[in-house]
Structures are given as C-alpha cells and as structure tokens.
CHARMM internal coordinates of N, CA and C (Angstrom, degrees):
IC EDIT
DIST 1 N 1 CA 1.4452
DIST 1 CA 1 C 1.5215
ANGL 1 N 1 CA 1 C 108.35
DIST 1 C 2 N 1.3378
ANGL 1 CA 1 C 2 N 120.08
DIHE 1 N 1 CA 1 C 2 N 138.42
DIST 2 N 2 CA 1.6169
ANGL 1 C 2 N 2 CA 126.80
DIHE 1 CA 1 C 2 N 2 CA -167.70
DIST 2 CA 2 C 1.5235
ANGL 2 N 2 CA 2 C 92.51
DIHE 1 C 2 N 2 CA 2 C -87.78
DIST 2 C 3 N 1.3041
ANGL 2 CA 2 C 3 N 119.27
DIHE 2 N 2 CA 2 C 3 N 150.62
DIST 3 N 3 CA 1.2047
ANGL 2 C 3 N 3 CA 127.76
DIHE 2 CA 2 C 3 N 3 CA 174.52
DIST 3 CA 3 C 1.4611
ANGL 3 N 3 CA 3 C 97.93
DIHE 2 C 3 N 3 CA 3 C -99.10
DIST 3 C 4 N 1.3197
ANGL 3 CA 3 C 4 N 119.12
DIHE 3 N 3 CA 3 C 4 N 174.41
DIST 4 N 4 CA 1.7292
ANGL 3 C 4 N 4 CA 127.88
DIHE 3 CA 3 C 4 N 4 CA -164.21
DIST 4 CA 4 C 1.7731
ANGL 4 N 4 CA 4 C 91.15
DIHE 3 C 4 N 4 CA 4 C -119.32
DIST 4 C 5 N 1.3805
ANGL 4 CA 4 C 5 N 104.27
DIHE 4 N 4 CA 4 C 5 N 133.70
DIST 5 N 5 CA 1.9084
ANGL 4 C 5 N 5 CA 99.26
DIHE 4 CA 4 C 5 N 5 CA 179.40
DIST 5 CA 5 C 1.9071
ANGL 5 N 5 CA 5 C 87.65
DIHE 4 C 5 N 5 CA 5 C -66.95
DIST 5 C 6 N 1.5118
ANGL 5 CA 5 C 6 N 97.16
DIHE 5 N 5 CA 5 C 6 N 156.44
DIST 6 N 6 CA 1.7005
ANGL 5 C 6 N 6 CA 105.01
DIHE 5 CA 5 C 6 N 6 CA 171.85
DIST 6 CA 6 C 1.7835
ANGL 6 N 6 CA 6 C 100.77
DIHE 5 C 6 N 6 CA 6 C -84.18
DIST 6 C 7 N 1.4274
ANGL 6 CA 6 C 7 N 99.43
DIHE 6 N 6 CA 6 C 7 N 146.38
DIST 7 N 7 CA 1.5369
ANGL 6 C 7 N 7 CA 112.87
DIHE 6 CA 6 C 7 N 7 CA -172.59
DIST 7 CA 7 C 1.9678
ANGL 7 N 7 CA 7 C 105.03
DIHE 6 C 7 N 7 CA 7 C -33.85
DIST 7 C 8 N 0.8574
ANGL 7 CA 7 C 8 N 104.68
DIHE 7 N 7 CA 7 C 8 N 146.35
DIST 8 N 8 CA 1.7779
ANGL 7 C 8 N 8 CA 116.16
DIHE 7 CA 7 C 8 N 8 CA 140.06
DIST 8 CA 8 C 1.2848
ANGL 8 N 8 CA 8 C 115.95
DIHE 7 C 8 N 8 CA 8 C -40.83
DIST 8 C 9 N 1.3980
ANGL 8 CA 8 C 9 N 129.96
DIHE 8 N 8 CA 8 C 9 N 132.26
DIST 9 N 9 CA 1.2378
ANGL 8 C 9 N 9 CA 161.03
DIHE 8 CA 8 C 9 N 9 CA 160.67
DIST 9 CA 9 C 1.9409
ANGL 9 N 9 CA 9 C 96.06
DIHE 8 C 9 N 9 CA 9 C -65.42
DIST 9 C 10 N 1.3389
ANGL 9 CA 9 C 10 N 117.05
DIHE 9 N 9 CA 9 C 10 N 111.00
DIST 10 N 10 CA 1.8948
ANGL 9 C 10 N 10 CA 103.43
DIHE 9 CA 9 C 10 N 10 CA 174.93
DIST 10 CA 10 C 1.4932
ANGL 10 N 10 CA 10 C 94.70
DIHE 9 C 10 N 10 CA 10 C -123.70
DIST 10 C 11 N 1.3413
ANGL 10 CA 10 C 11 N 86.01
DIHE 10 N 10 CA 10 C 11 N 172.31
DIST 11 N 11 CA 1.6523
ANGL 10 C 11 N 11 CA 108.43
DIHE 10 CA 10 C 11 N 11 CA -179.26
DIST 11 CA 11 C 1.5530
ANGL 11 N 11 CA 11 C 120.22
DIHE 10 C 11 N 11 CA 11 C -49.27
DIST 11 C 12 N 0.9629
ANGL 11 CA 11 C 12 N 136.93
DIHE 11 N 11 CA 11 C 12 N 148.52
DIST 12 N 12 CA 1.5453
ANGL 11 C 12 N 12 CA 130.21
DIHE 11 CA 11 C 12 N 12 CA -178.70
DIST 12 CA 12 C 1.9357
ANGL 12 N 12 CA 12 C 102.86
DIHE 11 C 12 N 12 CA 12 C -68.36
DIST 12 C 13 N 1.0766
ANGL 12 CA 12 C 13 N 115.25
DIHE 12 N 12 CA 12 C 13 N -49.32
DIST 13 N 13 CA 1.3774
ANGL 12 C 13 N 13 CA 126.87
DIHE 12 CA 12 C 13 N 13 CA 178.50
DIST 13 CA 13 C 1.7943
ANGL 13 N 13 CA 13 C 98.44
DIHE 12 C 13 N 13 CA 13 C -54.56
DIST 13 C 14 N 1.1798
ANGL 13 CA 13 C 14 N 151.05
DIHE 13 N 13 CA 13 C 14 N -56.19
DIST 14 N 14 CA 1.3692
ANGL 13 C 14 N 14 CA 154.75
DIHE 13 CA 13 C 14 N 14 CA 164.71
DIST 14 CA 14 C 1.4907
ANGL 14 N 14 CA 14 C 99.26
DIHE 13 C 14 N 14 CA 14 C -30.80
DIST 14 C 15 N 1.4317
ANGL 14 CA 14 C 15 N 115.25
DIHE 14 N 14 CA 14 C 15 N -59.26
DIST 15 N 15 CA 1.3143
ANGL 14 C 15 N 15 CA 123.23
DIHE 14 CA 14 C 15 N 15 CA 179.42
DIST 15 CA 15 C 1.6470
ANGL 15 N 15 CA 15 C 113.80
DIHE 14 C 15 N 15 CA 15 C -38.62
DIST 15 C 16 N 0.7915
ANGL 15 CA 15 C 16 N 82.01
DIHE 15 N 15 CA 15 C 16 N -82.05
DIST 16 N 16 CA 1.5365
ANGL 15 C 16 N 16 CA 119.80
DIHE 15 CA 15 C 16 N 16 CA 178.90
DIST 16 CA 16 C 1.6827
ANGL 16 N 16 CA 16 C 104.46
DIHE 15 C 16 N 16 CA 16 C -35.41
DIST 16 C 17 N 1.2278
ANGL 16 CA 16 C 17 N 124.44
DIHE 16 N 16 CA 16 C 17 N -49.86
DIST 17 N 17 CA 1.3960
ANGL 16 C 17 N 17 CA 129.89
DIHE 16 CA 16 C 17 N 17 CA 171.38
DIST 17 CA 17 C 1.5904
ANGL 17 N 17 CA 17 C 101.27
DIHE 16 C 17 N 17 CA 17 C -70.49
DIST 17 C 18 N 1.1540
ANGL 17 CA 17 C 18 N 120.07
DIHE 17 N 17 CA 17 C 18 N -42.28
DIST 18 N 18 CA 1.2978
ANGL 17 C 18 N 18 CA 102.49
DIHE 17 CA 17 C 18 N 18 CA -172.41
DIST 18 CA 18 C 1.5937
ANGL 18 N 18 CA 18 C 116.75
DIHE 17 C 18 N 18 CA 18 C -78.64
DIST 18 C 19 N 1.2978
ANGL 18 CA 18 C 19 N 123.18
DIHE 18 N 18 CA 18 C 19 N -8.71
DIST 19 N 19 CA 1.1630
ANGL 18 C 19 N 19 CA 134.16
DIHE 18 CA 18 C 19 N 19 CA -172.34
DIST 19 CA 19 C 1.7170
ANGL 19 N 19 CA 19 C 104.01
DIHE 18 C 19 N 19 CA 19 C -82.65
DIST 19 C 20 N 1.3062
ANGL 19 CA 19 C 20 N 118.65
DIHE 19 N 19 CA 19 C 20 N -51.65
DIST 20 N 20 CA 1.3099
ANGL 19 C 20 N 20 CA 146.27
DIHE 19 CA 19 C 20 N 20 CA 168.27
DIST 20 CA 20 C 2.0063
ANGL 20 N 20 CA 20 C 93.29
DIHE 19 C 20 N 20 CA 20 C -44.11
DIST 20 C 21 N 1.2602
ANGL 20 CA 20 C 21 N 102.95
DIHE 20 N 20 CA 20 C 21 N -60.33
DIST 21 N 21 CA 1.6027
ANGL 20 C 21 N 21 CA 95.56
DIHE 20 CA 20 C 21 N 21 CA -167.03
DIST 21 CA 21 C 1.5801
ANGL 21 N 21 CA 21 C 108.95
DIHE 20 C 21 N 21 CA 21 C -69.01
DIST 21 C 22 N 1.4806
ANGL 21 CA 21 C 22 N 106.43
DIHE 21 N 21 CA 21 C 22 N -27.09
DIST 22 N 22 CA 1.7064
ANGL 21 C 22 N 22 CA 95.74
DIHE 21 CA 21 C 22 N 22 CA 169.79
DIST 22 CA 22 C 1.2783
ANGL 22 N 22 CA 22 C 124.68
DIHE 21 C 22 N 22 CA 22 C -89.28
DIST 22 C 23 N 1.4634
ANGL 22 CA 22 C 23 N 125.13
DIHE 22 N 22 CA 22 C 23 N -23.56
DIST 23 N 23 CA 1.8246
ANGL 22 C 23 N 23 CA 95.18
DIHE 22 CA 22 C 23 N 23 CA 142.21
DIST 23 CA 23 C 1.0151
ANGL 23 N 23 CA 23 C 110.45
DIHE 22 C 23 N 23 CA 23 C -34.14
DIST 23 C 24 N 1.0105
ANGL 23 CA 23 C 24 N 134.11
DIHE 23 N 23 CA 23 C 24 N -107.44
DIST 24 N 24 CA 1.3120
ANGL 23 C 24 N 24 CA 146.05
DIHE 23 CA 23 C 24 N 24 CA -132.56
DIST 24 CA 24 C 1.9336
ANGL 24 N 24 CA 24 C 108.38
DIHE 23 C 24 N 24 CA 24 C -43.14
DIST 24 C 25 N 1.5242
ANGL 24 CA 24 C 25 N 116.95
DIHE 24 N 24 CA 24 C 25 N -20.53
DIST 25 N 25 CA 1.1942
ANGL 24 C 25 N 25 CA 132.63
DIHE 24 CA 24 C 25 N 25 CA 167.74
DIST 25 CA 25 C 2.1807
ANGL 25 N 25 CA 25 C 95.26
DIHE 24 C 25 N 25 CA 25 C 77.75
DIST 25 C 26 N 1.0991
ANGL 25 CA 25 C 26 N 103.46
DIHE 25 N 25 CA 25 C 26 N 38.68
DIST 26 N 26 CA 1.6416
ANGL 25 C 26 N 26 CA 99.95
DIHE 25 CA 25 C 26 N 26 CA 168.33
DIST 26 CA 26 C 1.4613
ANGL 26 N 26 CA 26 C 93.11
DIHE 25 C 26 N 26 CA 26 C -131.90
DIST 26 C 27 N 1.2472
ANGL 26 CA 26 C 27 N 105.67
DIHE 26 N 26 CA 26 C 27 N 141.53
DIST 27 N 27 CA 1.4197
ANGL 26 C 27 N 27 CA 124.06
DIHE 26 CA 26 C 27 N 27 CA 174.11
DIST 27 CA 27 C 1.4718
ANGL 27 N 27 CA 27 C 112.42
DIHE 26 C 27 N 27 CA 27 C -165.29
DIST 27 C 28 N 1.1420
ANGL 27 CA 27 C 28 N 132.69
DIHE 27 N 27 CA 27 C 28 N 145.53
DIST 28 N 28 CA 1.7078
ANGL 27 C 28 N 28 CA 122.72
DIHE 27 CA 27 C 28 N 28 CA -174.35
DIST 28 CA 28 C 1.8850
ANGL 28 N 28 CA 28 C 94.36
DIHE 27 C 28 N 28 CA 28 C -102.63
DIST 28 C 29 N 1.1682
ANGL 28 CA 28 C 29 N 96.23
DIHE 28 N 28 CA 28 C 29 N 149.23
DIST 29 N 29 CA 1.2844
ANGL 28 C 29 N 29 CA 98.49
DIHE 28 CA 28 C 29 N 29 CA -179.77
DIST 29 CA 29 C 1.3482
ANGL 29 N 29 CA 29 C 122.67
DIHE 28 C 29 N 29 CA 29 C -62.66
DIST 29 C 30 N 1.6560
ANGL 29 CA 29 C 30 N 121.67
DIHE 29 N 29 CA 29 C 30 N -23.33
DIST 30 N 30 CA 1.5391
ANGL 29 C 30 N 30 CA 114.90
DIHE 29 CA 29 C 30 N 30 CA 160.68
DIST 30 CA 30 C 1.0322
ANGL 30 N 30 CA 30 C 127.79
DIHE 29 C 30 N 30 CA 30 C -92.78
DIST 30 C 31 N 1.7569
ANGL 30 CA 30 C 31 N 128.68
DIHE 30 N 30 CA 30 C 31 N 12.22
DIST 31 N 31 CA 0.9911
ANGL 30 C 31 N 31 CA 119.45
DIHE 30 CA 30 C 31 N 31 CA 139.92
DIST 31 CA 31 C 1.6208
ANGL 31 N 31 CA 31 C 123.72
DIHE 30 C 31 N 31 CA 31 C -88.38
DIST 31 C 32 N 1.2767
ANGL 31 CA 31 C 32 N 111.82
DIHE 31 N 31 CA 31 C 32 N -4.22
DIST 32 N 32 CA 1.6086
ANGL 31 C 32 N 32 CA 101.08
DIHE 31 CA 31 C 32 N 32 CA 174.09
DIST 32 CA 32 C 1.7206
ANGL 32 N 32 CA 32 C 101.45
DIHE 31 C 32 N 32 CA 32 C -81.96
DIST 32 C 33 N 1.5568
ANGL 32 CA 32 C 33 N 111.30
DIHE 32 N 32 CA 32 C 33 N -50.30
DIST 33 N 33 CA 1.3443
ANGL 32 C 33 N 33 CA 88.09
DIHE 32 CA 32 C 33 N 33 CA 179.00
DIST 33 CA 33 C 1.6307
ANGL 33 N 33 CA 33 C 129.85
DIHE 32 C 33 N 33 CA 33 C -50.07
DIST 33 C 34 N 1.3269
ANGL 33 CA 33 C 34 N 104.28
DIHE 33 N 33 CA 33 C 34 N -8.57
DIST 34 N 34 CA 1.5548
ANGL 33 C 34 N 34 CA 99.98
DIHE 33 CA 33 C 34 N 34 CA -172.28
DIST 34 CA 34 C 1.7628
ANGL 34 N 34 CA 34 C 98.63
DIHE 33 C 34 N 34 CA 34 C -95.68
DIST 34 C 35 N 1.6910
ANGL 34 CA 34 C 35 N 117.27
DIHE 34 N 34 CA 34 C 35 N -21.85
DIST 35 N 35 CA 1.2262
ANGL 34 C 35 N 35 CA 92.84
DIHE 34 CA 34 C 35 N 35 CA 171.05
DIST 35 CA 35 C 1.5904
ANGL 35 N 35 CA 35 C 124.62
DIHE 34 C 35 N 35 CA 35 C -85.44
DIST 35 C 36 N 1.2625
ANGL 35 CA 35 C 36 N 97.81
DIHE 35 N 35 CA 35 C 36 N 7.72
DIST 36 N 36 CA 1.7795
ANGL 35 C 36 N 36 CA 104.88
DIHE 35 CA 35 C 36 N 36 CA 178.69
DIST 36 CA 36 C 2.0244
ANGL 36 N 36 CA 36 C 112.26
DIHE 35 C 36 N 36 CA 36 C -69.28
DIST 36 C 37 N 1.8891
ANGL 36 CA 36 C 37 N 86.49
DIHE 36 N 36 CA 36 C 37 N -41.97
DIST 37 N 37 CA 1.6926
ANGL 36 C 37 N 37 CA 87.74
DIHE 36 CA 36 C 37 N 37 CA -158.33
DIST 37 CA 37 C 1.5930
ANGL 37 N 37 CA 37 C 87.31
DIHE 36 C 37 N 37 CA 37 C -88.67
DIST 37 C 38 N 1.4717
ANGL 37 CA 37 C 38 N 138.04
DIHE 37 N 37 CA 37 C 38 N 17.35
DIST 38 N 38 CA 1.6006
ANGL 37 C 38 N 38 CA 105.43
DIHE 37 CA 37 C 38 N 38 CA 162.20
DIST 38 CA 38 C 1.6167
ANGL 38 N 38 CA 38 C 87.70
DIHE 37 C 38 N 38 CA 38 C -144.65
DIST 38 C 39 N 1.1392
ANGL 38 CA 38 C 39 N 149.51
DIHE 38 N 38 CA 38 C 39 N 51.40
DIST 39 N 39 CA 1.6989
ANGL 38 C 39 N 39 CA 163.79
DIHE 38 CA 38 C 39 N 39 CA 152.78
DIST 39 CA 39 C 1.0374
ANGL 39 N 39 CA 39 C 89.65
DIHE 38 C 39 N 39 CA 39 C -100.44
DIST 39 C 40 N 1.2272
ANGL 39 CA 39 C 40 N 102.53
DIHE 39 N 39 CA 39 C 40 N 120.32
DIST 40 N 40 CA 1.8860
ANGL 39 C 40 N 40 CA 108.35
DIHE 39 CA 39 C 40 N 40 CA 155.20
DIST 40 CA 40 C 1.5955
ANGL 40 N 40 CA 40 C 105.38
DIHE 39 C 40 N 40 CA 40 C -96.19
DIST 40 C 41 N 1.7750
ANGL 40 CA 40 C 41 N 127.03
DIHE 40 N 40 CA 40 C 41 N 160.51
DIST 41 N 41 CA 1.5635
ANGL 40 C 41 N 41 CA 118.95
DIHE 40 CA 40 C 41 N 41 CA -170.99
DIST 41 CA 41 C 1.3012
ANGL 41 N 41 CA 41 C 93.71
DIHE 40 C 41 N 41 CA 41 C -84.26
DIST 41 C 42 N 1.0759
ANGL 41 CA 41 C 42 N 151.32
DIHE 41 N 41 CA 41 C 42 N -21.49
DIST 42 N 42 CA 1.2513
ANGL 41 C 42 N 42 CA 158.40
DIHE 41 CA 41 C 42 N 42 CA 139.75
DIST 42 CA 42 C 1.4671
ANGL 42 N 42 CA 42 C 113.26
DIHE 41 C 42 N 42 CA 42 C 3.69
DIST 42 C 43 N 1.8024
ANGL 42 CA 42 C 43 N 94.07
DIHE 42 N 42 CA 42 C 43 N -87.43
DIST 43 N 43 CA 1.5783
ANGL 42 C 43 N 43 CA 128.75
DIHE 42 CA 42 C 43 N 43 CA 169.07
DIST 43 CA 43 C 1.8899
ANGL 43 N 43 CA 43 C 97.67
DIHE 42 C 43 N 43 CA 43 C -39.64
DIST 43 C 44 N 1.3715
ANGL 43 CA 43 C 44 N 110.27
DIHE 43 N 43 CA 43 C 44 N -84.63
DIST 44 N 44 CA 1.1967
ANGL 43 C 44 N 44 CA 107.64
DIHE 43 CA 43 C 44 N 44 CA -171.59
DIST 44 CA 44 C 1.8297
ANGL 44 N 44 CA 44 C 120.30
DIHE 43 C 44 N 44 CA 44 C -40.45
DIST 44 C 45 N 1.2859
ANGL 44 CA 44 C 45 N 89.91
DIHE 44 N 44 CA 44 C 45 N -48.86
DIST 45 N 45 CA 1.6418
ANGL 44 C 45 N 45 CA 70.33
DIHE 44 CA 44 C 45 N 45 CA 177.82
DIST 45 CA 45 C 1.4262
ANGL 45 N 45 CA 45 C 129.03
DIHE 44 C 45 N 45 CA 45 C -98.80
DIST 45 C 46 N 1.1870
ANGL 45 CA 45 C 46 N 119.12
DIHE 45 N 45 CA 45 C 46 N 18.91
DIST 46 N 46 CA 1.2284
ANGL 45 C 46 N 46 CA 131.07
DIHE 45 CA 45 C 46 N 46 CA 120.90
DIST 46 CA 46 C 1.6090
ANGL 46 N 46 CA 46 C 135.54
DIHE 45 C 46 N 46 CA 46 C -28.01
DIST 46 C 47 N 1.3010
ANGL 46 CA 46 C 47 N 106.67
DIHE 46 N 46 CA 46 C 47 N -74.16
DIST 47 N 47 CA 1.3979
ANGL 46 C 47 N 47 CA 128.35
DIHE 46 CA 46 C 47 N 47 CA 178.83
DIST 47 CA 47 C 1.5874
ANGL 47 N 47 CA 47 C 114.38
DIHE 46 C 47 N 47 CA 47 C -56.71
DIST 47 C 48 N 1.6937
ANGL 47 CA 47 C 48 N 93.52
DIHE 47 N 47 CA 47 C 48 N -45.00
DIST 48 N 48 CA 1.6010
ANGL 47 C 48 N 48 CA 106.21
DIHE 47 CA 47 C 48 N 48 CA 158.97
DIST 48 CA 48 C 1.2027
ANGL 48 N 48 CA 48 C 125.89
DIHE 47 C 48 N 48 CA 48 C -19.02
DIST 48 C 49 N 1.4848
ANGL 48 CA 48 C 49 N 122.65
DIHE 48 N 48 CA 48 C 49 N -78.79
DIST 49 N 49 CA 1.1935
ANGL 48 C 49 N 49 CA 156.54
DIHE 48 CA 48 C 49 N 49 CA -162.00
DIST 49 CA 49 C 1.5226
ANGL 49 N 49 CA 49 C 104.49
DIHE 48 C 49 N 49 CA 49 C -65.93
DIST 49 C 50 N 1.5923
ANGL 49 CA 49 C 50 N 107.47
DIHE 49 N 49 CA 49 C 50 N -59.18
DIST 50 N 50 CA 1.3917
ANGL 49 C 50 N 50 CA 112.21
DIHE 49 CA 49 C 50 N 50 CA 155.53
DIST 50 CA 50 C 1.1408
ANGL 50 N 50 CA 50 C 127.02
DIHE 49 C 50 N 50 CA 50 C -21.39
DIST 50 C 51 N 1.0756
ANGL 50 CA 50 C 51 N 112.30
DIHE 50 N 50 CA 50 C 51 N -86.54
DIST 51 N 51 CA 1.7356
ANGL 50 C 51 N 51 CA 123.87
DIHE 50 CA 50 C 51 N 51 CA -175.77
DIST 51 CA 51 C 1.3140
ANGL 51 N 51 CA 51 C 109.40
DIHE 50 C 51 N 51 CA 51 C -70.15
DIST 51 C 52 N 1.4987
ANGL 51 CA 51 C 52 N 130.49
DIHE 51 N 51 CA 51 C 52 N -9.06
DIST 52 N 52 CA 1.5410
ANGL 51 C 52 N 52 CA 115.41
DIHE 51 CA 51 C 52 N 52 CA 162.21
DIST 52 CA 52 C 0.9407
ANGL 52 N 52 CA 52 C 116.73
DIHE 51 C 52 N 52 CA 52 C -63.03
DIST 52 C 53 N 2.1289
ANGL 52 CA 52 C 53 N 116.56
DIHE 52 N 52 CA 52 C 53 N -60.31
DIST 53 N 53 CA 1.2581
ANGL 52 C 53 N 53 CA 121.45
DIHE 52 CA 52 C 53 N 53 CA 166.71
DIST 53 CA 53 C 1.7304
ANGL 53 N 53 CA 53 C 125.21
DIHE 52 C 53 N 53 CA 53 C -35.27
DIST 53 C 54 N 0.7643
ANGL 53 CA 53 C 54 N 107.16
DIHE 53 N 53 CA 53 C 54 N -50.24
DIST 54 N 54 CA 1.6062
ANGL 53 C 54 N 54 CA 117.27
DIHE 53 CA 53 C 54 N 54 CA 168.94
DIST 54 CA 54 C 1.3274
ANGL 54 N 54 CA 54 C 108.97
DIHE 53 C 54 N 54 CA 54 C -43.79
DIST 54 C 55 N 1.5669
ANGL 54 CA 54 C 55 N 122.20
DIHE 54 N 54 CA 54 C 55 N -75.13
DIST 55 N 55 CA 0.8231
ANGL 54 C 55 N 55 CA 126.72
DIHE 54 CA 54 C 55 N 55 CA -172.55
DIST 55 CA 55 C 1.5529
ANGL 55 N 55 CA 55 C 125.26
DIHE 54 C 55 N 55 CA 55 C -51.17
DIST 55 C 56 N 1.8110
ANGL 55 CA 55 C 56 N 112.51
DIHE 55 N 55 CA 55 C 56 N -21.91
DIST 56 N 56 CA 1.4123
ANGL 55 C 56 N 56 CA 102.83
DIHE 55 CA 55 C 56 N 56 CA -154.63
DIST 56 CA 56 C 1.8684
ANGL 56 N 56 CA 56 C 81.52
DIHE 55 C 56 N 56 CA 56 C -102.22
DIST 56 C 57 N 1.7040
ANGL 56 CA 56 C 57 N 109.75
DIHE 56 N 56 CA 56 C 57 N -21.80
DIST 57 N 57 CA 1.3282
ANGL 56 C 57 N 57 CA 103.67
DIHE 56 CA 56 C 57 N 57 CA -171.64
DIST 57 CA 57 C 1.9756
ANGL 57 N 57 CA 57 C 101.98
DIHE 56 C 57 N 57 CA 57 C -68.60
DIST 57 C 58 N 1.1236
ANGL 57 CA 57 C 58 N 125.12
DIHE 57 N 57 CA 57 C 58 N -26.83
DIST 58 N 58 CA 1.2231
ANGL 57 C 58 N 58 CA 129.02
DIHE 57 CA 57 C 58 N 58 CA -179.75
DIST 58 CA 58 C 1.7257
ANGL 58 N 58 CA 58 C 109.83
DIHE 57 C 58 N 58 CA 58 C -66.38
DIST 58 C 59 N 0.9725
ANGL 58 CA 58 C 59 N 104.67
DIHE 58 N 58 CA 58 C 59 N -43.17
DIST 59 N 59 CA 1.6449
ANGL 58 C 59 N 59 CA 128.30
DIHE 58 CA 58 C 59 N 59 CA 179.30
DIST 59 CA 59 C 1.9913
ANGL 59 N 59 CA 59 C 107.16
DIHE 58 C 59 N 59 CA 59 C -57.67
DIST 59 C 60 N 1.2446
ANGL 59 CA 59 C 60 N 93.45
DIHE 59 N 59 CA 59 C 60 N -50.30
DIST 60 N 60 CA 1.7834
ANGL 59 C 60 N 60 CA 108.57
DIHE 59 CA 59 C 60 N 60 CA -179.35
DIST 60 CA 60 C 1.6817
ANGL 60 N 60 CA 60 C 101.09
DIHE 59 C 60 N 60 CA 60 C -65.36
DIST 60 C 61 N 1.4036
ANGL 60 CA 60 C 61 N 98.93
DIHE 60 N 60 CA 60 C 61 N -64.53
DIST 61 N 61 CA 1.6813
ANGL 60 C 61 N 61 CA 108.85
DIHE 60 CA 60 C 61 N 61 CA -179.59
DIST 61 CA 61 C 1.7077
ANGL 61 N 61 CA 61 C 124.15
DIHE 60 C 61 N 61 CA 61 C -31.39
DIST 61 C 62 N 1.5953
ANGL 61 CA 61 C 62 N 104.45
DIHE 61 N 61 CA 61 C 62 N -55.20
DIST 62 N 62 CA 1.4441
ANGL 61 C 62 N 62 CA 114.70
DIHE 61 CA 61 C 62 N 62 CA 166.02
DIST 62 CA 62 C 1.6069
ANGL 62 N 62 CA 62 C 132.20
DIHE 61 C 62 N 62 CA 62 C -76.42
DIST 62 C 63 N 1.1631
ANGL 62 CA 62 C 63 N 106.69
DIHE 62 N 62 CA 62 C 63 N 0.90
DIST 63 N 63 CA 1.2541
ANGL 62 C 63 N 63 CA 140.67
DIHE 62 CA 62 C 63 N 63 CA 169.20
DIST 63 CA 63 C 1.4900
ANGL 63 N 63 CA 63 C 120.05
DIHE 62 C 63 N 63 CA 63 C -82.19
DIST 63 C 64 N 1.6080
ANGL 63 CA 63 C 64 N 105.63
DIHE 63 N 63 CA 63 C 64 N -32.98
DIST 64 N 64 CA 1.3321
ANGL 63 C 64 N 64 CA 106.72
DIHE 63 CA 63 C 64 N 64 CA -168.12
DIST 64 CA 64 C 1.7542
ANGL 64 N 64 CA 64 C 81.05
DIHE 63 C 64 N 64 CA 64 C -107.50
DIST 64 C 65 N 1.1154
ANGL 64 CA 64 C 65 N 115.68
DIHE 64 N 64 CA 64 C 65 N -57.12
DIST 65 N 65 CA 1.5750
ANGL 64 C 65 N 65 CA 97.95
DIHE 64 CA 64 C 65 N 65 CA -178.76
DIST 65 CA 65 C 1.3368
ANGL 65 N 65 CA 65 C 120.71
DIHE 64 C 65 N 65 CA 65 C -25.88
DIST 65 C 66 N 1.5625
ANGL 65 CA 65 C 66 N 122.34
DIHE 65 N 65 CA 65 C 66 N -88.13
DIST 66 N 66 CA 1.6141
ANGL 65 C 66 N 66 CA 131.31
DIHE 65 CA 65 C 66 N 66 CA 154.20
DIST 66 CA 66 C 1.7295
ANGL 66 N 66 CA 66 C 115.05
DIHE 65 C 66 N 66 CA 66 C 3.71
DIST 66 C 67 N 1.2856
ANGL 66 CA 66 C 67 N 108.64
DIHE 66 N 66 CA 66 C 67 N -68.46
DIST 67 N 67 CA 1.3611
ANGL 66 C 67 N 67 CA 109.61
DIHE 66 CA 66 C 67 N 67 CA -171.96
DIST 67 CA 67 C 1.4440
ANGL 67 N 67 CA 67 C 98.43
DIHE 66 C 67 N 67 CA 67 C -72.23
DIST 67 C 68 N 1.3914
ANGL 67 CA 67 C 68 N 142.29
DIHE 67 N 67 CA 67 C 68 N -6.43
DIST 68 N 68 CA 1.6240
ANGL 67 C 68 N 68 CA 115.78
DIHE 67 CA 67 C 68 N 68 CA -165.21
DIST 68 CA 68 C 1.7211
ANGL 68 N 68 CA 68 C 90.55
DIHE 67 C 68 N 68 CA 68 C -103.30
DIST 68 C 69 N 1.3103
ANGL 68 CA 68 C 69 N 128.32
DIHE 68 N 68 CA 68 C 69 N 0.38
DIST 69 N 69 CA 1.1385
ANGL 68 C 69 N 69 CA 102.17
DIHE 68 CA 68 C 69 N 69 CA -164.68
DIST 69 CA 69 C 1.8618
ANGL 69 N 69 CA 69 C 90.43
DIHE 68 C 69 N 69 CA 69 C -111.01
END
COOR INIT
IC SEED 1 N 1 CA 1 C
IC BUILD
C-alpha cells in the first residue's frame, strides 16, 4: 500500500487568505483542492481561530463606535 506524502508546510499569508475565503463560503474547487495538499489541520485551525478573533474583535470595535456617538 503507497503511503500519501504529508501536506506542504505554506506560508502564513496563504493561510490566512484561505481562511478569509472560507468565511465568506466561496472557494473554487481547484483552489480548495490545492489548499488541502499543502494546509496542514494544524495550520488551518490555527488561522481559524485567528480570523475569528479578528473578526469578532472587529465586530465589538464597530459596535462600540456606533453606540458612543
């Protein structure tokens, strides 16, 4: 039985775009397959976490703006 090479190690910025494109839930199918074979689940959920925080700290921020005025 052939073993499968383990994903590619990618750039944090790759990450990071791809994390950004799945919010948003658009992705083309040959670029997801290409982020499968060099994303490690590691990487991804990493980046995850990232961009939630981000996201919810961005979310709070405009929230507090709005209400002070």
């Amino acid at each position: 039985m052939a073993s499968t090479p383990p994903p590619q190690k990618t750039s944090p910025f790759a990450v990071a775009k791809t994390v950004f494109w799945s919010f948003f839930g658009i992705r083309k199918g040959r670029d997801y397959q290409s982020d499968i074979a060099k994303i490690t689940p590691m990487q991804a959920i990493i980046g995850g976490l990232i961009g939630a925080a981000i996201f919810i700290a961005t979310l709070v921020t405009i929230v507090q703006v709005v209400l002070s005025k």
